[in-house]
N, C-alpha and C positions, 0 to 999 in steps of 0.2 A: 427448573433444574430438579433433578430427584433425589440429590445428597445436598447439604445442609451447607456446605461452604464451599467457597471459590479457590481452587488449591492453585489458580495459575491464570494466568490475562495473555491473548497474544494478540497482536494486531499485523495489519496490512502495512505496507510501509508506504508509499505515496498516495497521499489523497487520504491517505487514512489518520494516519500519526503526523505524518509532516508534511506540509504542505510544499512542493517541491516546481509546482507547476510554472512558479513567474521565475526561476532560472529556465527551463522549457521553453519559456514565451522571447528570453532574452535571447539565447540561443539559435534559437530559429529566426529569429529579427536581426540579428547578426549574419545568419550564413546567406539569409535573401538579399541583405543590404552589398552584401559582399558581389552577389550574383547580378545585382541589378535589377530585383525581382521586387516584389511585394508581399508584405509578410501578410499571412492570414490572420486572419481576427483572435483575439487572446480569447475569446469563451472556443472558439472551433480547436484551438493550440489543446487547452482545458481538456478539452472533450475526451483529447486523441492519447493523452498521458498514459492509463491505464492499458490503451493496449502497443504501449513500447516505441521507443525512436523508430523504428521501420513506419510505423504509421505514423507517426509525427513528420518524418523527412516525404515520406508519401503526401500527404498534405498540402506541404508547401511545393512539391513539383507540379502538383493538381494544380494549385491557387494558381500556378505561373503555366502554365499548357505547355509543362517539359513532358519526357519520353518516361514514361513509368514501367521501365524493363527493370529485372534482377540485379543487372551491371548497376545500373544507375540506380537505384535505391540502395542499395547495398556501399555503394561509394559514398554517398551522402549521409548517409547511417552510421558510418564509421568517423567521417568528421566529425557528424555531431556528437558519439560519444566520447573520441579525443579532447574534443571541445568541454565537454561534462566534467571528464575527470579530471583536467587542468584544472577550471573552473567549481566546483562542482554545488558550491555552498556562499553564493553572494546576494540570496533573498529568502534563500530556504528555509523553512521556521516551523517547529511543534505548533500543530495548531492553537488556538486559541483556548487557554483552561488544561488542555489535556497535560501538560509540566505539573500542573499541580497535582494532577488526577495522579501521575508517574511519581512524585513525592510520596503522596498517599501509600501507595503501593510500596514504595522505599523504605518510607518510616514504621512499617506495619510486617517487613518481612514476607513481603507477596510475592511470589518472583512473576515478573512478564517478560516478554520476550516479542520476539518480529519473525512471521512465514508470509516471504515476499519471492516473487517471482525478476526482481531486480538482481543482477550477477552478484556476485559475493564483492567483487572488486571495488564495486561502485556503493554498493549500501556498506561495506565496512568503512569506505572513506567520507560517508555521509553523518554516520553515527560518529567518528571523529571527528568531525567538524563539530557538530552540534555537542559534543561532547555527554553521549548518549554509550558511547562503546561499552563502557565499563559499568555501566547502569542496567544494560541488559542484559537478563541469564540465559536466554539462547535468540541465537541468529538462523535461521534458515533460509537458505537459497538455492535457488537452480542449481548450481552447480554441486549441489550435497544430494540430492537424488537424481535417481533414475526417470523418476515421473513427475511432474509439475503440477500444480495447480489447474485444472479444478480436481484431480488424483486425492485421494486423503496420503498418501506415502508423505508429504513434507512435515503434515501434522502429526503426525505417528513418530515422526523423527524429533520433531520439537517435547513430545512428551517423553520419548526416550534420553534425549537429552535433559530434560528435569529430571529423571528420575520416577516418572509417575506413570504407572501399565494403561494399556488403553481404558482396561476396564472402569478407570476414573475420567474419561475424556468427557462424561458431563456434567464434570464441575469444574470444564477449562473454556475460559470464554473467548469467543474468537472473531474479534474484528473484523471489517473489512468494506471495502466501497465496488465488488466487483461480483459478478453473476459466479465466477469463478472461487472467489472466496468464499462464499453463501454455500456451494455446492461441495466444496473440500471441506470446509468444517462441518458440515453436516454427515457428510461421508466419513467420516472420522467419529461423528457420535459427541461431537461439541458442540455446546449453547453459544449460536449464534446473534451476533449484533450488523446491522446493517448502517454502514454507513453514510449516508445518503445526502449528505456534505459534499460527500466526494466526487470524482470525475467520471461522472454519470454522463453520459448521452439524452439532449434532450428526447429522444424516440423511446429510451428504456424508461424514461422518468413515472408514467401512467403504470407499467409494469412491475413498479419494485414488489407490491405485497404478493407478486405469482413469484421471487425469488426462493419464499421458504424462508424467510429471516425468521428466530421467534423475537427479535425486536428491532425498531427502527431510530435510527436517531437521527435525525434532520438537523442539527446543529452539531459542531463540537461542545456548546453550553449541553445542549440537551444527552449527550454523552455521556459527562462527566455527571449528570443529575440522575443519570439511569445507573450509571454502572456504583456510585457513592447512594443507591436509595437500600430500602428496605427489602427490594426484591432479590438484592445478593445480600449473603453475608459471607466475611470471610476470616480465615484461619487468624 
């Protein structure tokens, strides 16, 4: 980083900050048992988190050799997010350390914040559950821009929303477990962190150091030891 402190933290929201995947796993074990089907394996469930319920409900029609048309992914897509937002928070949990790390931040006057490609509908009522809402100073999602992730437009909007011009977006560090998040925060001109905990694909796994991250964190332990070391300091 080439200014002296960290004026802001934002992270990914699944896979990244909160681990969301084994409601995902329940979900989909639920609408195949209902079907008669067979659920796919919980690391293949894992895999598919990141890039959204269409590919998770795709998944499970693959494992079962159903008809994989528009009609019918899009029907089963929609159950399963009906299904979510009833549901939405019966395994789901800040990863491991990272609460404290979000304490740290708290008691220190950091503000952080979430640019997730997750609907506003579903991450507002997830940060409710988890009792996170009112802890973070901004939310960004799909449906607040025009352009998504891997776009810098979300990040541009979360530091509008702090309060802070671009021209300081590299002292905002910017989470995340996705080729898409690596490539928006860096398009943006923030000091990226890779998170590689997350719901990585074993095929991208060899690939992560060609994402452009300037760091890797392979645990949430080792997160919370990178982003609490000497290499940041903050306001």
């Amino acid at each position: 980083m080439s200014t002296n402190y960290v004026k802001a933290v934002l992270f990914d929201l699944d896979g990244t900050l909160i681990d969301t995947a084994t409601d995902f796993v329940r979900i989909i074990g639920q609408m195949s048992e209902a079907n008669g089907w067979q659920t796919p394996s919980t690391a293949s469930i894992r895999e598919q988190v990141s890039a959204g319920a269409g590919a998770m409900v795709s998944l499970m029609l693959q494992h079962n050799n159903q008809p994989l048309n528009d009609e019918q992914v899009q029907l089963y897509r929609q159950q399963f997010l009906d299904t979510y937002e009833a549901d939405i928070c019966v395994d789901s949990h800040v990863f491991p350390g990272l609460e404290l790390l979000l304490d740290f931040y708290d008691s220190n006057g950091i503000p952080w914040g979430i640019v997730t490609n997750k609907p506003r509908y579903l991450a507002t009522k997830l940060l409710e559950c988890l009792n996170l809402d009112e802890r973070c100073s901004v939310l960004v999602c799909p449906d607040d821009v025009s352009n998504t992730k891997p776009d810098p437009e979300p990040m541009y909007l979360a530091l509008e929303k702090l309060g802070l011009p671009r021209g300081v977006a590299n002292s905002v560090i910017y989470v995340g477990d996705h080729i898409r998040d690596i490539q928006a925060g860096a398009a943006a001109g923030m000091t990226n962190v890779l998170a590689s905990y997350g719901y990585i694909p074993p095929e991208d796994q060899d690939n992560l150091s060609s994402w452009g991250a300037d760091y890797i964190a392979e645990t949430p332990k080792a997160l919370v030891q990178l982003l609490r070391s000497k290499e940041f300091d903050y306001l």
